[in-house]
C-alpha positions as CSV (number, residue, x, y, z in Angstrom):
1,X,85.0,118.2,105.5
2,X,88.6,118.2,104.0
3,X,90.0,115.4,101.6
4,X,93.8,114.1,101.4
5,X,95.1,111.7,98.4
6,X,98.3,109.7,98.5
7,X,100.2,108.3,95.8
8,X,100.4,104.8,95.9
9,X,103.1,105.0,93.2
10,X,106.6,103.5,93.9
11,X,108.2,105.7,91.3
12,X,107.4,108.8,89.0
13,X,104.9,111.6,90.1
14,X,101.4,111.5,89.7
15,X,99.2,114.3,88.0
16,X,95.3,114.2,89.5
17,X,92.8,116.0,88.2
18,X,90.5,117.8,90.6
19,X,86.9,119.3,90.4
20,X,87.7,122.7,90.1
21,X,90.0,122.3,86.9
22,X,93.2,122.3,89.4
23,X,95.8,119.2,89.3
24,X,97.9,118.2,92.7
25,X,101.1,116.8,91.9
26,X,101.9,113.9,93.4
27,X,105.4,112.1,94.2
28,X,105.4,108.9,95.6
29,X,104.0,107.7,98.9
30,X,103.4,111.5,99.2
31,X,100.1,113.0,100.8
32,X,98.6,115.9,98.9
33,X,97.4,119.1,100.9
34,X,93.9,119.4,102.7
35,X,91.9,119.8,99.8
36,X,87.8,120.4,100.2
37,X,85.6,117.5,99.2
38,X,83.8,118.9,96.7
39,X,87.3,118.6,94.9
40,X,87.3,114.9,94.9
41,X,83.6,114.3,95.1
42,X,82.4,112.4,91.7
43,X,84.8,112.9,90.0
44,X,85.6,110.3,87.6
45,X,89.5,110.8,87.0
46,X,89.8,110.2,90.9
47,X,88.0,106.9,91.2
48,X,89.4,105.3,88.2
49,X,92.9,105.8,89.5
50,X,91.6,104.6,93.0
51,X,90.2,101.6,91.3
52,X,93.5,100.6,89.7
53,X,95.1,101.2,93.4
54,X,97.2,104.0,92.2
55,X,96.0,106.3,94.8
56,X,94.3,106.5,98.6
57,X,91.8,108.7,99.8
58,X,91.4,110.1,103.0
59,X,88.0,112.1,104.2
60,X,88.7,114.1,107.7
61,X,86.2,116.4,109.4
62,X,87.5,119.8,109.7
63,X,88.6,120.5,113.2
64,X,86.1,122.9,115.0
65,X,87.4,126.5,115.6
66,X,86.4,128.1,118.9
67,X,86.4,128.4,122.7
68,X,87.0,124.4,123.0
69,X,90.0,124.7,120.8
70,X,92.2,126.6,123.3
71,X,93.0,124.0,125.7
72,X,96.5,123.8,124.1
73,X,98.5,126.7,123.7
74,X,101.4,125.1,122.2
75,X,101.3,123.1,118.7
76,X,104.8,121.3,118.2
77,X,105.7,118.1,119.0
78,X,108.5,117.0,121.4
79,X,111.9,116.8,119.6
80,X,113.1,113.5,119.4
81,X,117.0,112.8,119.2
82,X,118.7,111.5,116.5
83,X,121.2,109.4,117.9
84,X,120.6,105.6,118.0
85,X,120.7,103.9,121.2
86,X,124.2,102.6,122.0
87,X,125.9,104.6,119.4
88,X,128.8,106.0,120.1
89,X,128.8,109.6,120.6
């Protein structure tokens, strides 16, 4: 399984301490790289700023590698324009 943490900051970065001895740097309303769970798993740091609503927490299962993975060849998104609707050009 993979972890993700967001700051729920509105200003200033936030410093989280994981497991391993690492920190993630966080800016505001920012999402933090797949991390493993053992990184955020007990660990006190972690739950005392989600407690005080400073951060989220999001637990994902890792996507299965393989044969049933190659139905799509192609992994970008459509562009999407720009302009408004109505505005000129």
């Amino acid at each position: 399984m993979t972890a993700r943490i967001r700051s729920l900051l509105a200003s200033g970065p936030l410093m989280v301490a994981l497991n391993s001895g690492r920190t993630v740097r966080l800016s505001p309303g920012r999402w933090s790289a797949d991390l493993r769970d053992a990184e955020v798993a007990d660990n006190a740091d972690l739950d005392k700023l989600r407690r005080r609503g400073d951060i989220e927490v999001e637990l994902a299962d890792e996507e299965p590698e393989g044969p049933a993975d190659q139905g799509e060849t192609s992994g970008s998104k459509p562009q999407r324009s720009r302009k408004r609707p109505g505005a000129a050009g």
